[in-house]
ZABATOR-670934 format. One line per field, with one value per residue (C-alpha): residue number from 0; residue in one letter; z, y, x. Coordinates in Angstrom, 2 decimals. Layout:
ZABATOR-670934
seq c(NUM;...)
type c(A;...)
c3 c(Z;...)
c2 c(Y;...)
c1 c(X;...)
end
This chain:
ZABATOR-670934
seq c(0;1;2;3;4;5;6;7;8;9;10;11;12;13;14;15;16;17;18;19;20;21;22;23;24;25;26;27;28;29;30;31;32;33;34;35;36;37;38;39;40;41;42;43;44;45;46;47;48;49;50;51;52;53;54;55;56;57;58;59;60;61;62;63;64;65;66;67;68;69;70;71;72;73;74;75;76;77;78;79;80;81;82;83;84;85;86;87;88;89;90)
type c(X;X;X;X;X;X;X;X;X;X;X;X;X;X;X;X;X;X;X;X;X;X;X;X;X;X;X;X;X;X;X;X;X;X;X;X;X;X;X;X;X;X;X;X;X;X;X;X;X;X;X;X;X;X;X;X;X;X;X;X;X;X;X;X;X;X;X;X;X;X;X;X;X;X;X;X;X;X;X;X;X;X;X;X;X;X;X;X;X;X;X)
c3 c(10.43;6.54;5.50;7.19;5.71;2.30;1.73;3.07;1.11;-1.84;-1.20;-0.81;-4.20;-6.07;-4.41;-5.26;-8.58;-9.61;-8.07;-9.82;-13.29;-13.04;-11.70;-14.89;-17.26;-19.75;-19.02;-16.93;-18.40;-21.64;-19.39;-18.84;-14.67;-13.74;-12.73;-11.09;-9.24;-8.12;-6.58;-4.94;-2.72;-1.99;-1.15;1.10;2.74;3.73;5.67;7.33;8.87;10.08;11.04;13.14;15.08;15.14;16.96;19.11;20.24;21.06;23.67;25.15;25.92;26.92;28.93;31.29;31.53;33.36;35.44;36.45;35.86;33.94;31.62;29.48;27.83;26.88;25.34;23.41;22.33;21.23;19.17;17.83;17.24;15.24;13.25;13.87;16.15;19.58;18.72;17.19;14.49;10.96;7.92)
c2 c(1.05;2.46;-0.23;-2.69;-0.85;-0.13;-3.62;-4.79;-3.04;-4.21;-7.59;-7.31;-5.44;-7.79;-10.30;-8.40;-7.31;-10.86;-12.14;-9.48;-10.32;-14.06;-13.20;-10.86;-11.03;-8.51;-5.37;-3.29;-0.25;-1.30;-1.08;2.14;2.21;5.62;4.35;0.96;3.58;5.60;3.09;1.43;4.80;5.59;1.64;2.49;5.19;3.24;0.72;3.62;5.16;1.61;0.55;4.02;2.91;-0.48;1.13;3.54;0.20;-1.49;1.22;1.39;-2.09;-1.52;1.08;-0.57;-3.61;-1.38;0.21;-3.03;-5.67;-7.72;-10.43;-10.15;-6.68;-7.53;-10.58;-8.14;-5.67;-8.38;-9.99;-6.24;-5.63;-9.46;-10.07;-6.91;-7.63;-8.10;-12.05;-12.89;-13.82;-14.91;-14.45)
c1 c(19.71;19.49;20.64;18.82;15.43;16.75;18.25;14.73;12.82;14.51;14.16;10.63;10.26;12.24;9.87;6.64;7.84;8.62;5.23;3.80;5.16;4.23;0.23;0.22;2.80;4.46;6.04;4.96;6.51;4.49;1.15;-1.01;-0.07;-2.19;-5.54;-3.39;-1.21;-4.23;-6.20;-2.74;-2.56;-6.28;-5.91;-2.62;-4.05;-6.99;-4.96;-2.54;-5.70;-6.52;-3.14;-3.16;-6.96;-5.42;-1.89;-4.46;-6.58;-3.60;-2.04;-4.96;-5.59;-1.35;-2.14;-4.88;-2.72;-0.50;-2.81;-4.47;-2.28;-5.09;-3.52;-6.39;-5.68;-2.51;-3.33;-6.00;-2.96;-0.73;-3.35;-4.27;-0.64;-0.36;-3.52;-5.22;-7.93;-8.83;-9.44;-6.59;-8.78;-6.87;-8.58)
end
């Protein structure tokens, strides 16, 4: 399982570093990265606290689907789970 992640994530930093690098060019060891860096994790921490309401939404729409067999909720929960809404709405 490490190595599934780890070789995962590294394919998806090469990816983001190169897409990075062709958006804005140069080096980004030659760039002031503080303020960048800073707003990255108030901006990550922001979507963990939504991804955890979205997760939270989701189980409970799980949760009544078990309780009452009704299609509907878990239709909800997978949409939750896929887009991150009840709708299934893509943006």
């Amino acid at each position: 399982m490490a190595d599934l992640v780890w070789n995962e994530a590294r394919e998806y930093g090469v990816k983001k570093w190169t897409a990075g690098q062709a958006k804005h060019g140069g080096d980004l060891t030659r760039k002031p990265c503080l303020k960048e860096a800073i707003d990255e994790a108030v901006d990550m921490i922001a979507y963990l606290f939504v991804l955890r309401n979205q997760i939270e939404v989701a189980k409970l729409h799980l949760a009544g689907a078990l309780a009452t067999g009704d299609r509907n909720s878990i239709e909800a929960a997978l949409n939750i789970l896929s887009t991150g809404n009840v709708d299934g709405e893509t943006f």
